[in-house]
Every structure is written in structure tokens, then in C-alpha cells.
N, C-alpha and C positions, 0 to 999 in steps of 0.2 A: 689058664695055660695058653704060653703062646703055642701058635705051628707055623711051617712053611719054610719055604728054602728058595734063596735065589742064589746065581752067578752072576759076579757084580766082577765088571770090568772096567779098570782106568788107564789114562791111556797120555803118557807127558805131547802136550802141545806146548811147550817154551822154545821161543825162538832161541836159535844159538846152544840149546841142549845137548848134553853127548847122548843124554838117553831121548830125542826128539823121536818119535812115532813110536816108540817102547809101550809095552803094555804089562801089566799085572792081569790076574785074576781069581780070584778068591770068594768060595764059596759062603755064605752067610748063612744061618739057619737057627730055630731057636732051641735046637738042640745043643748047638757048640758055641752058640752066645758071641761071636764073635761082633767088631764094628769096624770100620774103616773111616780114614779120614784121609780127603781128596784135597788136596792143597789147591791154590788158585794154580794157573795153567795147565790145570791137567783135566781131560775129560772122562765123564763117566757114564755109564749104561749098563742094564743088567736083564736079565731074562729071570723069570721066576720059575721054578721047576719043581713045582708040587702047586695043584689048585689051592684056591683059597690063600693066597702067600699074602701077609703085610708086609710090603717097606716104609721103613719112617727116616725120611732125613732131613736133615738141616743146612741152610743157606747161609752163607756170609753176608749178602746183601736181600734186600726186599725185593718177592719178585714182582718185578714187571712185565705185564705183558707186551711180545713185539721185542723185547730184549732176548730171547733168548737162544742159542745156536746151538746148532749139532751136526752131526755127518751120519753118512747109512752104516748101520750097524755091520754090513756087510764088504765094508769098501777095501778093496784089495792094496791099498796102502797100506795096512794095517796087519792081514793078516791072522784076524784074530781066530781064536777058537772056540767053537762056543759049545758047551753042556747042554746038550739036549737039542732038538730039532725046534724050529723057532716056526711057530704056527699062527700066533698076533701079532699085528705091526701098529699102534698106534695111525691113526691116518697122518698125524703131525712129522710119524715116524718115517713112515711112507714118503713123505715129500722130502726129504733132507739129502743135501746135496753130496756130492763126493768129494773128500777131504780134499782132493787138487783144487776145488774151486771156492773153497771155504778160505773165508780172509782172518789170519787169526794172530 
């Protein structure tokens, strides 16, 4: 049996978008079975909110390391809301720039 539960947040980075800095958010869990799929120019991040949680996804391209970008989960561009008080930061996470200075 699976467990665990996150809040999985996407968020349209397409230049020229009506929906550009719009965001989704949807909870995942292996109670409600649900999955999402994150199309090319849109970003994604999630918080897991129950210990012990798996996420399992999938890339469209092979990754490489050194290829890959992101913004602070917190960055007021954005606005986001997030489910639950956010207590880990990746250190990777930690270092990630704010959306204004990200080239995208």
C-alpha cells in the first residue's frame, strides 16, 4: 500500500501567455490517486505533507546535470499559497534566484 500526500504547484512560464505567472495547485495523495501533467513552459514544485511521502515523475528530456532552473518557492511574483508551513529547503533550493532575474 502506497501513503503520503503532497501539494504540487505549477506555475505558466510562456512568454506572450495570458495566463504568464498563473499558478495551479493540487493536492496529490495515494488516497485520491490523482496525477498531473506539467506541459513544457510551465514550472513545477511541491511540498510534501505527511512524513515518509513518495513522489514519482517523469521527464520529457534526459536529465542533465547543470541544465536545470528554478526560482524561490517563495518569490513574490508569484504569490503562491502553500499547505502547510515549509520547514526543508533543499540546499539547491535554497540557492535559487528570484523569478525577476531568472532568464526564461
Amino acid at each position: 500500500m502506497y501513503n503520503g500526500c503532497d501539494y504540487d504547484v505549477i506555475v505558466d512560464l510562456r512568454q506572450g501567455s495570458d495566463t504568464l505567472k498563473k499558478w495551479i495547485a493540487v493536492e496529490l495523495s495515494a488516497e485520491n490517486r490523482r496525477m498531473i501533467y506539467v506541459p513544457k513552459g510551465f514550472a513545477h514544485g511541491f511540498i510534501t505533507l505527511q512524513d515518509n511521502s513518495e513522489v514519482f515523475y517523469l521527464m520529457s528530456e534526459f536529465y542533465t546535470p547543470g541544465y536545470s532552473r528554478g526560482f524561490r518557492w517563495n518569490d513574490p511574483a508569484f504569490g503562491f499559497k502553500m499547505a502547510g508551513k515549509v520547514t526543508v529547503i533543499s540546499e539547491a533550493g535554497r540557492k535559487l534566484p528570484r523569478f525577476y532575474f531568472l532568464k526564461v
